[in-house]
N, C-alpha and C positions, 0 to 999 in steps of 0.2 A: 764429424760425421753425424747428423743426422738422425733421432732414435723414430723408425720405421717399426709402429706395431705390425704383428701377427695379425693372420685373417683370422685367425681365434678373437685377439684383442679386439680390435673392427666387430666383428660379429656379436662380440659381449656389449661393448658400447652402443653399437647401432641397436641392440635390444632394451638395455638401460634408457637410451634417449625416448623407444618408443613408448616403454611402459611406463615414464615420467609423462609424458603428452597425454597417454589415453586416463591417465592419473589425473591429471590435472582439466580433459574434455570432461570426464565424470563428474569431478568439483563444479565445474560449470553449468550442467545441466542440473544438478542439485541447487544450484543456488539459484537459478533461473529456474525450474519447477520449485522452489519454497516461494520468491517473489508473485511470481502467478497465482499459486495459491492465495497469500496474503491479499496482491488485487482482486483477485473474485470474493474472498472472503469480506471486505471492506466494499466491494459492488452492490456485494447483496444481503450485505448484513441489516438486519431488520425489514427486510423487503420480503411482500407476500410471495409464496412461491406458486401462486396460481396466480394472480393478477398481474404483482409487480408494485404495487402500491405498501404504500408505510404499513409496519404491523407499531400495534400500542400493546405495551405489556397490562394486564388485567387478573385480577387478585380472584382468584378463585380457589374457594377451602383453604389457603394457607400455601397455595400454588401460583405463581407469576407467571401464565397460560399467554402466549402470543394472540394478539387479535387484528384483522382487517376490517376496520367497518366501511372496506370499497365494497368486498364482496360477501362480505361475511365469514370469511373464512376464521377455524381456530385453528393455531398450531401447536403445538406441547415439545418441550424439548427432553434429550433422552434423561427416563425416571420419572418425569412429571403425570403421566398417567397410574403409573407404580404407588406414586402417592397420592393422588387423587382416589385411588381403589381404595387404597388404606382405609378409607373415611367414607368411600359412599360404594352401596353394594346394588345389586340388582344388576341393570340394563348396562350398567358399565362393565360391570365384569364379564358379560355374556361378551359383549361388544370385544373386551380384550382377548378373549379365548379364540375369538374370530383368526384376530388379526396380527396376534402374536405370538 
């Protein structure tokens, strides 16, 4: 004869199977939202974010400041203005209080 589970057994199973799936759609969207990330990050890596064109890194005070010479654009990555303070006062540091 046959081993016929319980609609308990059924019910526990049919819930094990679904929360293995939603288990495993999670893992999915995880690893397809890090890939995404990683292509935009590799899209626009070193690309000005106003124009779109190349940035050249450029030595300023002991700092390696992002530069566009499409449009002139400077960029600074996070801390790089923190240390540029360090070293130069006045109009910069008004400027950071502004906008930090």
């Amino acid at each position: 004869m046959p081993f016929k589970p319980s609609e308990k057994e059924e019910e526990y199973f049919a819930r094990q199977q679904v929360e293995l799936k939603r288990k495993l759609a999670e893992e999915a969207r995880r690893k397809l939202e890090a890939e995404e990330r990683e292509r935009a990050r590799q899209l626009h890596f070193m690309k000005c974010p106003k124009c779109g064109m190349d940035l050249e890194e450029v030595a300023f005070s002991d700092v390696r400041v992002d530069k566009c010479f499409s449009c002139g654009g400077l960029w600074l990555d996070a801390g790089e203005l923190d240390r540029i303070l360090d070293k130069e006062a006045g109009f910069l540091r008004r400027l950071r209080s502004i906008f930090a």
